[in-house]
PDB file of N, CA, C and O in Angstrom, chain B, residues numbered from 101:
ATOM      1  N   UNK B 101      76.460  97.119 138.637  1.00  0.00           N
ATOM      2  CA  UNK B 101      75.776  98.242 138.032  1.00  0.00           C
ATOM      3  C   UNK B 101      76.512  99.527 138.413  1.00  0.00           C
ATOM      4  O   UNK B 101      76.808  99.878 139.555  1.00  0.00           O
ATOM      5  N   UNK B 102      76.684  99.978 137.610  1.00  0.00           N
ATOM      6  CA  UNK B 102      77.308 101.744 137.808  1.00  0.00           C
ATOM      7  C   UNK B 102      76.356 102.817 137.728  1.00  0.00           C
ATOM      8  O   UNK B 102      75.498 102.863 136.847  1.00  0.00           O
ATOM      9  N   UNK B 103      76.441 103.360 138.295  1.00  0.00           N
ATOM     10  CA  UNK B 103      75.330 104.965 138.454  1.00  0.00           C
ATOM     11  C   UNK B 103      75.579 105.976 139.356  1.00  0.00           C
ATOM     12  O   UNK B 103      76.426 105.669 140.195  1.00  0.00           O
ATOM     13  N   UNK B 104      75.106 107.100 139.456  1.00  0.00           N
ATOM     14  CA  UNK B 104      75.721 108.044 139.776  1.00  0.00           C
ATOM     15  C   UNK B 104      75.440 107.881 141.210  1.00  0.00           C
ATOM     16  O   UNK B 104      74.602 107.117 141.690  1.00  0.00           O
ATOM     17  N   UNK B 105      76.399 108.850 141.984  1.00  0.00           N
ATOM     18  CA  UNK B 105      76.405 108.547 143.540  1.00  0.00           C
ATOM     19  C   UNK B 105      75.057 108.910 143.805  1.00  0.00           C
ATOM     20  O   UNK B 105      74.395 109.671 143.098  1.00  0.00           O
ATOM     21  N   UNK B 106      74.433 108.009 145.458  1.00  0.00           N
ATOM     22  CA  UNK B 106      73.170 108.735 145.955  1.00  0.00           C
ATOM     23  C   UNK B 106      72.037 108.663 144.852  1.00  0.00           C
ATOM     24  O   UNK B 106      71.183 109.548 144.804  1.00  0.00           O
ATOM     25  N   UNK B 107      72.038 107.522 143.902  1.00  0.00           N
ATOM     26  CA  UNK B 107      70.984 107.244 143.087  1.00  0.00           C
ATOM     27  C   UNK B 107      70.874 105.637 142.567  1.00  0.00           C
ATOM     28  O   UNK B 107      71.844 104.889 142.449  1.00  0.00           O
ATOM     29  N   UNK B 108      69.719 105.344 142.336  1.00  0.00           N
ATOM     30  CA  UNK B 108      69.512 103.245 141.930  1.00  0.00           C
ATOM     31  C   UNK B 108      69.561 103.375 140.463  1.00  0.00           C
ATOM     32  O   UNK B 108      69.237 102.378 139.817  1.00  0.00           O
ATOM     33  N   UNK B 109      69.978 104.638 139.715  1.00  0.00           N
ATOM     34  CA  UNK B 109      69.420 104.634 138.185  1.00  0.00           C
ATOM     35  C   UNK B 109      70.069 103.418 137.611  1.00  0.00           C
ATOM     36  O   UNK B 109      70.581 102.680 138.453  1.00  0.00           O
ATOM     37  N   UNK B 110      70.176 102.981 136.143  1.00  0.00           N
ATOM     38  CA  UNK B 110      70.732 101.980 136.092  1.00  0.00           C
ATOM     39  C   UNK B 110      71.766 102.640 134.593  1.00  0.00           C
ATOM     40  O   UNK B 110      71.207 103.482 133.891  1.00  0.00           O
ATOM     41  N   UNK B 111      72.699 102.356 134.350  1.00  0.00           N
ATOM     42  CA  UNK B 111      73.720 102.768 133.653  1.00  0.00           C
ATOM     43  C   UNK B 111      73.220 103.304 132.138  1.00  0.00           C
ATOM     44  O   UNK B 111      72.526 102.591 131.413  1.00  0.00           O
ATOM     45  N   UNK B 112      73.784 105.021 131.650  1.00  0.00           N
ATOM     46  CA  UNK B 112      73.520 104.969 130.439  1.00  0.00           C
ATOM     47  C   UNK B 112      73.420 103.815 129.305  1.00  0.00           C
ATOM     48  O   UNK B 112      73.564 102.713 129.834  1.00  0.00           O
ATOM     49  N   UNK B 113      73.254 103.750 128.170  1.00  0.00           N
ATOM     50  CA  UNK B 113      73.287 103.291 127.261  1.00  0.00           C
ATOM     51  C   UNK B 113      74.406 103.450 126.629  1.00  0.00           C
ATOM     52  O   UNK B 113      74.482 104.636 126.305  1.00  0.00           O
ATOM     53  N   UNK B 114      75.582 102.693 126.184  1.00  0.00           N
ATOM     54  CA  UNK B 114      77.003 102.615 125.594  1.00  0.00           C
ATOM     55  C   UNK B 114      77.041 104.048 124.306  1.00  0.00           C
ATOM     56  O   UNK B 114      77.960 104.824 124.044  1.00  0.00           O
ATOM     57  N   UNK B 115      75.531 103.935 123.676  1.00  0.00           N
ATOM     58  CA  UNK B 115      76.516 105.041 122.412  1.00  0.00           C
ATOM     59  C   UNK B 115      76.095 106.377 123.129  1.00  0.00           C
ATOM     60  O   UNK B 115      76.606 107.358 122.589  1.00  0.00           O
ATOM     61  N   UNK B 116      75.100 106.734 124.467  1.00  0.00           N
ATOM     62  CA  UNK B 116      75.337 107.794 125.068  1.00  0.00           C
ATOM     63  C   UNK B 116      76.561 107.865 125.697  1.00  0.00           C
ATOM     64  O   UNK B 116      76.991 109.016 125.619  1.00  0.00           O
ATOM     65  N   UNK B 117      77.334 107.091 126.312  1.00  0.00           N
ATOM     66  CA  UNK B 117      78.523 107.220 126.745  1.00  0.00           C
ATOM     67  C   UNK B 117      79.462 107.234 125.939  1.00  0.00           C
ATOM     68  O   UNK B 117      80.548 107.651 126.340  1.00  0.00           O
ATOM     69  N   UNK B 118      79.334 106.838 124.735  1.00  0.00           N
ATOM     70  CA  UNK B 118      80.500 107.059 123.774  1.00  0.00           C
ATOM     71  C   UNK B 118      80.209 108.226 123.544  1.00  0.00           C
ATOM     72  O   UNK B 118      81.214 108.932 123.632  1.00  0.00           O
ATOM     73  N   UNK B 119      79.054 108.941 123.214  1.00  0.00           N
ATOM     74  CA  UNK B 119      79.176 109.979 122.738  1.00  0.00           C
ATOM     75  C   UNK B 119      79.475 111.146 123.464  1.00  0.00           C
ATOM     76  O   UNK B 119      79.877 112.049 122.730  1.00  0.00           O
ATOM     77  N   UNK B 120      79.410 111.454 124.756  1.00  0.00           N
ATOM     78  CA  UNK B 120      79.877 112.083 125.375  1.00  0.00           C
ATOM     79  C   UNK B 120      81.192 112.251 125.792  1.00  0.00           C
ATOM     80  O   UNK B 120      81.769 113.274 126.161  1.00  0.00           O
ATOM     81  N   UNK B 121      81.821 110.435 125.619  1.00  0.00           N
ATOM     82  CA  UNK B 121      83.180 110.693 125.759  1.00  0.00           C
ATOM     83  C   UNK B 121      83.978 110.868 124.502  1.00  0.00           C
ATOM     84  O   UNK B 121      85.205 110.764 124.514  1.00  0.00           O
ATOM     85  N   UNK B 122      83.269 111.144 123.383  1.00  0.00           N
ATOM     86  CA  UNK B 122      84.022 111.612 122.141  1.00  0.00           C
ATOM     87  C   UNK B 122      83.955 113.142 121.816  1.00  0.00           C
ATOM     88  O   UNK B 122      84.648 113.783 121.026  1.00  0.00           O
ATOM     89  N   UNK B 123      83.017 113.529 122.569  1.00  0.00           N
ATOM     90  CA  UNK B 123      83.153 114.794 123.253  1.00  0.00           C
ATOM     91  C   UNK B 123      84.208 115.286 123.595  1.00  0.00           C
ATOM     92  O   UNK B 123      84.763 116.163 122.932  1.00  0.00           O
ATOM     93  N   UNK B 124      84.738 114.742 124.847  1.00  0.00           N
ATOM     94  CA  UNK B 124      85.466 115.079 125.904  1.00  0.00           C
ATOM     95  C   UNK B 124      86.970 114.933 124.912  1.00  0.00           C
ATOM     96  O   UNK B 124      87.669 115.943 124.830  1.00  0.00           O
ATOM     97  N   UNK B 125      87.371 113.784 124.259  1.00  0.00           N
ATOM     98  CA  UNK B 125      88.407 113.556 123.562  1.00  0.00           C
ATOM     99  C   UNK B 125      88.651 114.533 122.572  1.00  0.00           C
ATOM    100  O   UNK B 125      89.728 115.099 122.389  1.00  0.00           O
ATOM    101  N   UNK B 126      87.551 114.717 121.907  1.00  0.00           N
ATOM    102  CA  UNK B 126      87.386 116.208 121.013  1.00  0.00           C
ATOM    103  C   UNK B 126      88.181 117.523 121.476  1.00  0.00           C
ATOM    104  O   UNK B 126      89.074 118.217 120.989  1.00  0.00           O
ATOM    105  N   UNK B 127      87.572 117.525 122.421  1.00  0.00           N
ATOM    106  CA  UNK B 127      87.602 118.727 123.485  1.00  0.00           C
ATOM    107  C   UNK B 127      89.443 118.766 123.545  1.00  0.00           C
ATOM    108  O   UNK B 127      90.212 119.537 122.969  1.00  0.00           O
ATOM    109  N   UNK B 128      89.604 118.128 124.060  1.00  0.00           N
ATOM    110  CA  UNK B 128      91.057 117.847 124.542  1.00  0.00           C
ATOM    111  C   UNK B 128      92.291 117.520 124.078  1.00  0.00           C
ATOM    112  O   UNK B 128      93.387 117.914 124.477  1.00  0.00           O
ATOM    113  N   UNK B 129      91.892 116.414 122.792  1.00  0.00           N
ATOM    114  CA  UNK B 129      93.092 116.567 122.194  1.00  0.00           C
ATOM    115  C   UNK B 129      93.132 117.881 120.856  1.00  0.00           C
ATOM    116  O   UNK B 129      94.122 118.056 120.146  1.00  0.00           O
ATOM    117  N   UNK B 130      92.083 118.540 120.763  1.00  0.00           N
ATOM    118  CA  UNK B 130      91.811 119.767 119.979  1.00  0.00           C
ATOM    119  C   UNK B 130      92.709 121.072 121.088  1.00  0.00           C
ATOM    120  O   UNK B 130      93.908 121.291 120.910  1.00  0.00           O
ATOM    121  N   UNK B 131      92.158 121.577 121.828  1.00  0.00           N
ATOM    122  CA  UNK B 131      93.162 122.023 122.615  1.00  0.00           C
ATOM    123  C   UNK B 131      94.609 122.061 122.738  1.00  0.00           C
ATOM    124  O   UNK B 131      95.515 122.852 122.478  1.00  0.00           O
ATOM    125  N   UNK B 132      94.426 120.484 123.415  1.00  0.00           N
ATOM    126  CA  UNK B 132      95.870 120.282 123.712  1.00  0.00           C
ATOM    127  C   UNK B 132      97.117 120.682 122.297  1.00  0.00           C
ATOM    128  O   UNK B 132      98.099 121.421 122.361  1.00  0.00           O
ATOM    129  N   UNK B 133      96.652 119.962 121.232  1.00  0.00           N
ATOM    130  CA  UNK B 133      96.671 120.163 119.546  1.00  0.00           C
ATOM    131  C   UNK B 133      97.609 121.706 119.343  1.00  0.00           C
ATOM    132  O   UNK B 133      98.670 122.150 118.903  1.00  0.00           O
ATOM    133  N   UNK B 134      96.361 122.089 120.006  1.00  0.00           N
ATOM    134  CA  UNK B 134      96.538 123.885 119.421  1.00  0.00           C
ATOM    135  C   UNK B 134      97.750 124.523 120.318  1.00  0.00           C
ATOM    136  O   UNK B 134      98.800 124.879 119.783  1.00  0.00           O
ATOM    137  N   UNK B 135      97.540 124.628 121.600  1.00  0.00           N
ATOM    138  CA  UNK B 135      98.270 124.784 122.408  1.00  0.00           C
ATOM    139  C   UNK B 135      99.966 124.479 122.894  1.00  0.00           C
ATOM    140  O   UNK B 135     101.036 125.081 122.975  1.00  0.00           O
ATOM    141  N   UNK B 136      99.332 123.008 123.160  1.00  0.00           N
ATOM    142  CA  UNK B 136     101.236 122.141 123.281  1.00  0.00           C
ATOM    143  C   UNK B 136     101.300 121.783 122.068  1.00  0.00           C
ATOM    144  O   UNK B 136     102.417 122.229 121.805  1.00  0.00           O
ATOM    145  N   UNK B 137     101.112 121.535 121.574  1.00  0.00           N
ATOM    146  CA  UNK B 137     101.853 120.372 120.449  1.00  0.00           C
ATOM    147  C   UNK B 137     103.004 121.272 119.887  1.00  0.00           C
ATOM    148  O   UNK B 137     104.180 120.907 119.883  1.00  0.00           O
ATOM    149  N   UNK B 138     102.534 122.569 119.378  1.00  0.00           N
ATOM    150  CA  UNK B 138     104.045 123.433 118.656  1.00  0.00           C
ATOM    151  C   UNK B 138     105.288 123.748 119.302  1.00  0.00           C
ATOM    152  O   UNK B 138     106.294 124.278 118.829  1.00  0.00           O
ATOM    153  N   UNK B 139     104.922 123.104 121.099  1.00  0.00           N
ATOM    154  CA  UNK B 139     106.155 123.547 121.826  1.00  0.00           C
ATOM    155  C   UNK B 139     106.685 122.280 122.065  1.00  0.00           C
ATOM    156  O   UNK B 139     107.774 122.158 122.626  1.00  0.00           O
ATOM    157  N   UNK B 140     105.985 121.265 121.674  1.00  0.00           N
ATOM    158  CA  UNK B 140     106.784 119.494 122.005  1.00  0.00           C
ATOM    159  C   UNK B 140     107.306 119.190 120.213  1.00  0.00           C
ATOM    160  O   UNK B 140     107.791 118.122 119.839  1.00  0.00           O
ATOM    161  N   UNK B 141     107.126 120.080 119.543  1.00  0.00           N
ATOM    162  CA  UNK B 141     107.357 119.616 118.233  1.00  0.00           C
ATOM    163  C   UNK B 141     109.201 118.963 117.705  1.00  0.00           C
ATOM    164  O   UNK B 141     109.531 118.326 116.705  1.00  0.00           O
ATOM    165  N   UNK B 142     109.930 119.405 118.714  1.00  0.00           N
ATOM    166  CA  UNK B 142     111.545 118.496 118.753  1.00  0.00           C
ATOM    167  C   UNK B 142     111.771 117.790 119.335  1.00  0.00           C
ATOM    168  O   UNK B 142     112.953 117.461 119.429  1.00  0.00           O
ATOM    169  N   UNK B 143     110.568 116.996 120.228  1.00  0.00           N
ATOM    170  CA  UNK B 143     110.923 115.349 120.655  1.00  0.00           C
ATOM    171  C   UNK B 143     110.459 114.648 119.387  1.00  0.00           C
ATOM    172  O   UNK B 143     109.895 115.065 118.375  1.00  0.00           O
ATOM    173  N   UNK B 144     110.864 113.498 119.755  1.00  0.00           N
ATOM    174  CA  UNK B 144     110.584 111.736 119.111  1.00  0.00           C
ATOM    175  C   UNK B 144     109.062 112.096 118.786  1.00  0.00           C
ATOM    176  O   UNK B 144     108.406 112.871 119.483  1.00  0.00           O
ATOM    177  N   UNK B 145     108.634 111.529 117.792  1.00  0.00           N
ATOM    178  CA  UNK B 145     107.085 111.138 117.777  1.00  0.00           C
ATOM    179  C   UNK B 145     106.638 110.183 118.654  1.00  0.00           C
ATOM    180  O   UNK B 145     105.457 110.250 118.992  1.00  0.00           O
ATOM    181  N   UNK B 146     107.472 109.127 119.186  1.00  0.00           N
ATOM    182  CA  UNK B 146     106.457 108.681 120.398  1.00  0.00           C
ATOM    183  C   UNK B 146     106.528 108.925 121.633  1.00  0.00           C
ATOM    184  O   UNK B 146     105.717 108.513 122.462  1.00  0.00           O
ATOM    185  N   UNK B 147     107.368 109.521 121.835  1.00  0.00           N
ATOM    186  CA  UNK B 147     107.369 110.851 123.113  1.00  0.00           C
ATOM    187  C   UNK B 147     105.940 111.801 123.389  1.00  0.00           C
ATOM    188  O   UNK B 147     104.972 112.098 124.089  1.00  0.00           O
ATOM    189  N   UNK B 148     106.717 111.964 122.230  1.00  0.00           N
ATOM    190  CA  UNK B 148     105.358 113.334 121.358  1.00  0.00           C
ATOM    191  C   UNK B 148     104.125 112.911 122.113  1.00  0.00           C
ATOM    192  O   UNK B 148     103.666 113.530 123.072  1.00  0.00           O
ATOM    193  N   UNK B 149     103.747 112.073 121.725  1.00  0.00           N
ATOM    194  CA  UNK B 149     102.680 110.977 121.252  1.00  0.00           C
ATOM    195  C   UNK B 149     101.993 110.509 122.961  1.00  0.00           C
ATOM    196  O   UNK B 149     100.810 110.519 123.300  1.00  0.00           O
ATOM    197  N   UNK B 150     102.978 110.201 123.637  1.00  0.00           N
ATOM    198  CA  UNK B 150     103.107 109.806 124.959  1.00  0.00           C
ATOM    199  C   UNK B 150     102.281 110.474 125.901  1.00  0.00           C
ATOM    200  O   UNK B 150     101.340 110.132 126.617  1.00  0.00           O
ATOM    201  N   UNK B 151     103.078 111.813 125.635  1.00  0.00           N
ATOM    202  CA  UNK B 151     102.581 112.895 126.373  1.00  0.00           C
ATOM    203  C   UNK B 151     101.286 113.566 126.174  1.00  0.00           C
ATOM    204  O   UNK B 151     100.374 113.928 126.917  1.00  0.00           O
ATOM    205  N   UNK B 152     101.497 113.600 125.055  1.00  0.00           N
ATOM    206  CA  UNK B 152      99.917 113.969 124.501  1.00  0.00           C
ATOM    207  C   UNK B 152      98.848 113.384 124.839  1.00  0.00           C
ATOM    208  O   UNK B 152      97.718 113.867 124.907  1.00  0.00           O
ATOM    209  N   UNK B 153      99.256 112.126 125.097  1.00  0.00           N
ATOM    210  CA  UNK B 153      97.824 110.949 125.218  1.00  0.00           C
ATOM    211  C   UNK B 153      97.642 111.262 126.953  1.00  0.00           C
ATOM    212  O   UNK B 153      96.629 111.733 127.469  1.00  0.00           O
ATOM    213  N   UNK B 154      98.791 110.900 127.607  1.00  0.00           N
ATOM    214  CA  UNK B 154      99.418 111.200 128.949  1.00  0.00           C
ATOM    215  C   UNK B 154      98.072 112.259 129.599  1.00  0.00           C
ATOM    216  O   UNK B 154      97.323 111.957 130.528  1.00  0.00           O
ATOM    217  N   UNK B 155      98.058 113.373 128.903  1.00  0.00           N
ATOM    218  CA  UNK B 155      97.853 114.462 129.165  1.00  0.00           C
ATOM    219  C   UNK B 155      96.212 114.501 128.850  1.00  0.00           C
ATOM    220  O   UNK B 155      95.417 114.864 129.717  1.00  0.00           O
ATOM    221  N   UNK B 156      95.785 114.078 127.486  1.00  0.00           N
ATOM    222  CA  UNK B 156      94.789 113.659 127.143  1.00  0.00           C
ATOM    223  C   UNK B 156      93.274 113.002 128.547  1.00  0.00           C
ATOM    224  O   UNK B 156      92.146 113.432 128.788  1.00  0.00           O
ATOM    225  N   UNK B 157      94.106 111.821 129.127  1.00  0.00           N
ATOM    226  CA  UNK B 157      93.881 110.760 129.262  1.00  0.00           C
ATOM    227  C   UNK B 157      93.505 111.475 131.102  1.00  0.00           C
ATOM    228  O   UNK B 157      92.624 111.037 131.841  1.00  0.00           O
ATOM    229  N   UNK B 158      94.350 112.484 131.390  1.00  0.00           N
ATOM    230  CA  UNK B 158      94.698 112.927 132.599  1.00  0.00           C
ATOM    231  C   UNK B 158      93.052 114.356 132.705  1.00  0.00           C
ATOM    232  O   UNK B 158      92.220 114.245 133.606  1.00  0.00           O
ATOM    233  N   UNK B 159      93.004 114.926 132.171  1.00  0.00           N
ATOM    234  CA  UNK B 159      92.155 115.501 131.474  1.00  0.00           C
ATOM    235  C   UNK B 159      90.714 115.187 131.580  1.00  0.00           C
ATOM    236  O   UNK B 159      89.824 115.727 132.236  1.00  0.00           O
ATOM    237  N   UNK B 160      90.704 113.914 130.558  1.00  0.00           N
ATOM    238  CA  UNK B 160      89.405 113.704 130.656  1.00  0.00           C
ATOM    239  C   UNK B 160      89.129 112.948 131.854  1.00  0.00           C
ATOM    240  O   UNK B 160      87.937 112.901 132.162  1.00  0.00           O
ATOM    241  N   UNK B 161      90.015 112.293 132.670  1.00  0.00           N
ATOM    242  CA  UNK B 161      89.340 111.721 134.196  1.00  0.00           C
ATOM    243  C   UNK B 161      89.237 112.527 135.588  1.00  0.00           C
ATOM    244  O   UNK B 161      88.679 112.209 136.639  1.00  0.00           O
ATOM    245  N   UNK B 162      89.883 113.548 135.275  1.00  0.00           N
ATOM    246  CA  UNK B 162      89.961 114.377 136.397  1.00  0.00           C
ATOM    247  C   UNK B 162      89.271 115.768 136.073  1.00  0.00           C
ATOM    248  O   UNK B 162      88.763 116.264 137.079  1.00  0.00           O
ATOM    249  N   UNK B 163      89.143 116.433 135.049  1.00  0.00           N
ATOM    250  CA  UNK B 163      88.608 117.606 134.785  1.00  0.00           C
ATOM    251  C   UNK B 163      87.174 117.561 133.705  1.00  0.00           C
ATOM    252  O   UNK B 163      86.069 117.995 134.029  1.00  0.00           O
ATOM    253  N   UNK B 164      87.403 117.130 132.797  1.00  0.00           N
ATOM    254  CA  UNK B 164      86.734 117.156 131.695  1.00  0.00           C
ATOM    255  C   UNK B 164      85.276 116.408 131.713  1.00  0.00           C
ATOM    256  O   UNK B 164      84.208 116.992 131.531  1.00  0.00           O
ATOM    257  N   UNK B 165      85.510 114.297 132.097  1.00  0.00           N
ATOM    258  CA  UNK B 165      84.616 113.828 132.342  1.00  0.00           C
ATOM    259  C   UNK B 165      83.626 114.255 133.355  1.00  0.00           C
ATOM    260  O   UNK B 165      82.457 114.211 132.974  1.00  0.00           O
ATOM    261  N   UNK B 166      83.841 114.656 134.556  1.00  0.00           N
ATOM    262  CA  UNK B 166      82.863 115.061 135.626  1.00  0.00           C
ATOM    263  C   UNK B 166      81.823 116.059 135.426  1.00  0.00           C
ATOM    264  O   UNK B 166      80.700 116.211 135.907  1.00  0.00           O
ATOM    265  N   UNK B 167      82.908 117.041 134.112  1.00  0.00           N
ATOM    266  CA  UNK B 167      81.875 118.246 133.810  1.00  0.00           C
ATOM    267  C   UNK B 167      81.275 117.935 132.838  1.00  0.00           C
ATOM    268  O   UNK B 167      80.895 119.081 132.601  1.00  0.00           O
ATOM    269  N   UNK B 168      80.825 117.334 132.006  1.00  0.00           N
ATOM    270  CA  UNK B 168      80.595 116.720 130.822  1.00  0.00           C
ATOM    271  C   UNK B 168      79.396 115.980 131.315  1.00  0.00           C
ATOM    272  O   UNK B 168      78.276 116.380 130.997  1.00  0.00           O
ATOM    273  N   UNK B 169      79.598 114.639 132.278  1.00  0.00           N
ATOM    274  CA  UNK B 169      78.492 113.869 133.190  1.00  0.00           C
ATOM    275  C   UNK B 169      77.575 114.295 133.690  1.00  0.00           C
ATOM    276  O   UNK B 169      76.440 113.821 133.665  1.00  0.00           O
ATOM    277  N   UNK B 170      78.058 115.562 134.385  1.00  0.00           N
ATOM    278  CA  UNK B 170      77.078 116.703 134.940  1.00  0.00           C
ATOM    279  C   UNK B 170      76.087 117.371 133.966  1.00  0.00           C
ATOM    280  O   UNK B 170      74.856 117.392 133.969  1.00  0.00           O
ATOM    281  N   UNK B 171      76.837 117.816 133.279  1.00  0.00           N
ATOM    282  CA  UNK B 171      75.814 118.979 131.595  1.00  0.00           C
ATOM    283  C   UNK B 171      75.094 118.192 131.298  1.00  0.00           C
ATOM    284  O   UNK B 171      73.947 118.571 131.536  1.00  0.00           O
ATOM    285  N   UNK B 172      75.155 116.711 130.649  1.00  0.00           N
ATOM    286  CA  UNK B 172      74.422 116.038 129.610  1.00  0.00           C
ATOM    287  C   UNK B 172      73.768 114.642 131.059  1.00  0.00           C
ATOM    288  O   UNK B 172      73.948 113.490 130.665  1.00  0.00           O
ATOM    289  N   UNK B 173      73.306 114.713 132.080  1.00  0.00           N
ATOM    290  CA  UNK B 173      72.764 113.803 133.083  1.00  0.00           C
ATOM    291  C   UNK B 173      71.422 113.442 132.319  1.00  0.00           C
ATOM    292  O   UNK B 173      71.160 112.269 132.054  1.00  0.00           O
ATOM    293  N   UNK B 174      70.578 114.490 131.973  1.00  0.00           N
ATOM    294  CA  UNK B 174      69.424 114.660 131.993  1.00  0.00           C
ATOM    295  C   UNK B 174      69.153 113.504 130.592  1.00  0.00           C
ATOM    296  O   UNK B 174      68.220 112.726 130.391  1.00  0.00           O
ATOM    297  N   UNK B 175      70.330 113.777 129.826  1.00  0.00           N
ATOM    298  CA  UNK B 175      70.304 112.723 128.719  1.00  0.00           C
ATOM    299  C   UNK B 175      70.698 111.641 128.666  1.00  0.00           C
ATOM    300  O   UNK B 175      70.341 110.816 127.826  1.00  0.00           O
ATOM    301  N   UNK B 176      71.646 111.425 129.712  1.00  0.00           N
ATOM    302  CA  UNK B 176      72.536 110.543 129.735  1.00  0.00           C
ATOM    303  C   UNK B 176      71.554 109.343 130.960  1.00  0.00           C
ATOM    304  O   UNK B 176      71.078 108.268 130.596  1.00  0.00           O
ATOM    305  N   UNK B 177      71.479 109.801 132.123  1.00  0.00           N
ATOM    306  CA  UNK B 177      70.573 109.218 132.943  1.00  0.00           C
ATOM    307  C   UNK B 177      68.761 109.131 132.623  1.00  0.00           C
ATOM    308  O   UNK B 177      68.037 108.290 133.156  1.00  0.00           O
ATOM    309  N   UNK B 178      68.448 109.817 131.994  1.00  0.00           N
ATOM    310  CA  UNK B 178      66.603 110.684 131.292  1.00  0.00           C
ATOM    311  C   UNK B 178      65.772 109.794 131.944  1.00  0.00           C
ATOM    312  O   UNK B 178      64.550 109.897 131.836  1.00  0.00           O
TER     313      UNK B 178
END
């Protein structure tokens, strides 16, 4: 069972967790999109591609998901 630290709750429900993490993917590769992409635009497309996800992927486990888990608990755990 997975649940948040210092609690017995028992794990969201899959399309609350999808939906929050389509959130987070939103979030990020929209950004990232806007931001990098026009300055990686003369590598390879799967370079491109690499990094982007790379970066993506880096994002939502270290910055993005935690704050996201936190905002929406009340819905996500209820």
């Amino acid at each position: 069972m997975v649940s948040l630290p210092n609690t017995a709750s028992p794990p969201p429900p899959k399309y609350k967790t999808a939906t929050v993490t389509w959130i987070g993917v939103y979030i990020c590769s929209s950004l990232l999109g806007y931001f990098l992409v026009p300055y990686l635009g003369g590598l390879p497309y799967l370079l491109r591609q690499a990094i982007t996800t790379g970066l993506v992927v880096s994002l939502l486990a270290y910055v993005v998901m935690p704050r996201l888990t936190r905002l929406f608990r009340k819905w996500l755990y209820g």
